[in-house]
C-alpha positions in Angstrom: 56.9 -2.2 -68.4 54.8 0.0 -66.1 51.5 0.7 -66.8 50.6 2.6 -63.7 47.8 0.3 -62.9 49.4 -0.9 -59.3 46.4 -1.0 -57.0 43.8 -1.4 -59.2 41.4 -4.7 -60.0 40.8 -6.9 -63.1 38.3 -9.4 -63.8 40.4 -12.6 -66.5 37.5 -14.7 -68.3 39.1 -17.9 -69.5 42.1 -17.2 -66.8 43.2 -21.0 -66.0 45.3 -21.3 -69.0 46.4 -19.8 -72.7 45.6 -16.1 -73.6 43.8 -15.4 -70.7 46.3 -16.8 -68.1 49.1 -14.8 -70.3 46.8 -11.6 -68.8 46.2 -12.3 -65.4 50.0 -12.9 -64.9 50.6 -9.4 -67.0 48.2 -7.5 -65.0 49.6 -9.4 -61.5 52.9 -8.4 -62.8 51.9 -5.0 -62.7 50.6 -4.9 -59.2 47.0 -5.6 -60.5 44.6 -7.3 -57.9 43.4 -10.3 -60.2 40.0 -12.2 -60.4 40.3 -14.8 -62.5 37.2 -17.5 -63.8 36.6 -20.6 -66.2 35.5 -23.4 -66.5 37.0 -26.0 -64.9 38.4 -25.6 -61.3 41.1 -28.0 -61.1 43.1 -26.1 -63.5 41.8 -22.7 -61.9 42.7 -23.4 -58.5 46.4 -24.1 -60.4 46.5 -21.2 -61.9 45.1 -19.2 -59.1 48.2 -20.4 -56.7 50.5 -19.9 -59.7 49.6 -16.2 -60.0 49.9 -15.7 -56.0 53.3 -17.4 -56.2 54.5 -15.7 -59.1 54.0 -12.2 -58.7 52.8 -11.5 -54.6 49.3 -10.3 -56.2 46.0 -10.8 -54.7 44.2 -13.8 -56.9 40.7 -14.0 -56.6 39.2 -17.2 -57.8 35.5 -17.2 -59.1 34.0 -20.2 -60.7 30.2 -20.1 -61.1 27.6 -22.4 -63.4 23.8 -22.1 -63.8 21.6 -24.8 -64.6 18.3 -25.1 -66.5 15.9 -27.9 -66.1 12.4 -28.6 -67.7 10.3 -31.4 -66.1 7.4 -32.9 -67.8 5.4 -35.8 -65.5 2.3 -37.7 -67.5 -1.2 -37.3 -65.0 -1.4 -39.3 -62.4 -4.4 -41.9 -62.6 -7.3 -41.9 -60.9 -10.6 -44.2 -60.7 -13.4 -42.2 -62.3 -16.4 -41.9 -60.2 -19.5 -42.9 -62.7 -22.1 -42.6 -59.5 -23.1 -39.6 -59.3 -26.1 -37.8 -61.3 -25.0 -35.6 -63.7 -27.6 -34.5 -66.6 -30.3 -36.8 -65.0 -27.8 -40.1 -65.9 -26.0 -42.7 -63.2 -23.7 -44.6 -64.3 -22.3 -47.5 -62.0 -18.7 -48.1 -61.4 -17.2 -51.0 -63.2 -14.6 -53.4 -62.0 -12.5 -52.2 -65.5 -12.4 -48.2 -64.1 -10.1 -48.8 -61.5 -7.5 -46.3 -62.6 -8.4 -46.3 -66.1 -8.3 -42.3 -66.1 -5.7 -39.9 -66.3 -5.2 -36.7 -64.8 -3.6 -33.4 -67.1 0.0 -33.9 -67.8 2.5 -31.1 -65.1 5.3 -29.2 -66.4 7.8 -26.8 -65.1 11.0 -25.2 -65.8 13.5 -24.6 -62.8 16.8 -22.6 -63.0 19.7 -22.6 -60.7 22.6 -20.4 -60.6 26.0 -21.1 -58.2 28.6 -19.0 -57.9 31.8 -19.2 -55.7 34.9 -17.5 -54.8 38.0 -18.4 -53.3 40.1 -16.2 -51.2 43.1 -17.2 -49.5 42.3 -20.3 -47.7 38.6 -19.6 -47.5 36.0 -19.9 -50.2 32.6 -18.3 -50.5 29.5 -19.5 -52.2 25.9 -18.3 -53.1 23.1 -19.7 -54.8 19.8 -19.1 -56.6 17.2 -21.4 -57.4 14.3 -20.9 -59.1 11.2 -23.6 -59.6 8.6 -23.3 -61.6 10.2 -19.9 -63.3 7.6 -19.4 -65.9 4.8 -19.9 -62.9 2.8 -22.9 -64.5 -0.5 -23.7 -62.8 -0.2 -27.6 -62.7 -3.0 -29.5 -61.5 -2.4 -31.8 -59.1 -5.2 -33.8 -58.1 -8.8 -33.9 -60.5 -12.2 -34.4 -59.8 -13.7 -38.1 -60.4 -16.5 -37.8 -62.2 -15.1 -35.4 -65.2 -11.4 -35.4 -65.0 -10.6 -31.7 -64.6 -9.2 -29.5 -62.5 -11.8 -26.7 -62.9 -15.2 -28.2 -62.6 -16.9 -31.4 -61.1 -18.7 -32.8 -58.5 -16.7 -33.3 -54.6 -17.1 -36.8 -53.5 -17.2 -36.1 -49.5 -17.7 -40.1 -48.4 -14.2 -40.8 -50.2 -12.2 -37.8 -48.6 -9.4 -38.4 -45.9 -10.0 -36.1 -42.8 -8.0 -33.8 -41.0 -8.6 -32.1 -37.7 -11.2 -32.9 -35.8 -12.8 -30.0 -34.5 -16.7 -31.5 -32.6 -18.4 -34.5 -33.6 -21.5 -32.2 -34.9 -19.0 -29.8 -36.8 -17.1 -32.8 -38.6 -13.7 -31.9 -39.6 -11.7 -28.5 -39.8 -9.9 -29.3 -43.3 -10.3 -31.4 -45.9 -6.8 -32.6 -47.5 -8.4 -34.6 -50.6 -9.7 -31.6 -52.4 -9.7 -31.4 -56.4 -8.7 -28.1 -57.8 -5.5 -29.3 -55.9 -2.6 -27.2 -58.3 0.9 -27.4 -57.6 3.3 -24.6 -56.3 3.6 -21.7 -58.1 7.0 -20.1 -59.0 9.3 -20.4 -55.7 12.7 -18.9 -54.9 15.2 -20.4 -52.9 18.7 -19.0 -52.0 21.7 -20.3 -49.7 25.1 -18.3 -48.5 28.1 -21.1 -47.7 31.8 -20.8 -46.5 34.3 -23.4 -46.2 37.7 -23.2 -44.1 
């Protein structure tokens, strides 16, 4: 049967076997440049190599899968700081606070996406990654003496310094901050090919 479709291109969901392998070899038949996908390579690289074989076609094999993650982590503990005045009040530090509090709880959803394609003796892959995809402001490190992420007192004498800039200056950074919230929605992306 001639269709007059020679030369043209089809895309075959479900191509590695059944109704949708009955197609691609139909269309290849025809002189129809064929990319086929599902969802299992083994049988698709088959299938792929059975189409090339059978009817001198172009077979393009795509396989692709995406991937979606939520990650929930319980605070992290700190020691509560009882020393400082707050309301006129100071509170000493017990033995029993080390680590007895709790920071907020962190969250995020990722999604990744790979997709591939074969052609010839080469294949071709990209893929997409996306943390944090609904851009949740975690908090990562609290301050002492109320447990929060927004408001508190800084306890300087317990920081750990970075550069030193001049000894009457002190340091340049300070790396033990509260209000410390983890990364914000990130992309990430990546190009392969194998021989």
């Amino acid at each position: 049967m001639d269709l007059q479709l020679k030369g043209k291109r089809a895309v075959i969901t479900g191509g590695s076997r059944g109704i949708g392998k009955a197609v691609a070899r139909l269309l290849a038949a025809e002189g129809i440049d064929c990319a086929i996908c599902a969802r299992n390579e083994g049988p698709l690289v088959q299938s792929a190599k059975d189409l090339a074989a059978e009817s001198g076609a172009t077979v393009l094999l795509k396989d692709s899968n995406i991937g979606i993650t939520y990650r929930w982590l319980s605070g992290r503990p700190y020691t509560p700081r009882r020393d400082f005045a707050l309301s006129g009040t100071v509170n000493t530090l017990q033995a029993s606070d080390q680590n007895s509090g709790r920071g907020p709880s962190t969250q995020s959803a990722n999604l990744s996406y790979n997709k591939s394609l074969a052609f010839g003796n080469a294949r071709y892959g990209i893929s997409v990654r996306i943390q944090n995809v609904f851009n949740i402001r975690n908090c990562e490190q609290v301050f002492q003496n109320t447990g929060n992420c927004d408001t508190g007192i800084r306890d300087f004498s317990q920081r750990r310094v970075g550069n030193q800039s001049t000894a009457s200056l002190g340091s340049s950074t300070n790396v033990d901050n509260p209000q410390n919230v983890g990364a914000g929605r990130s992309f990430f992306t990546g190009f392969t090919v194998n021989f």
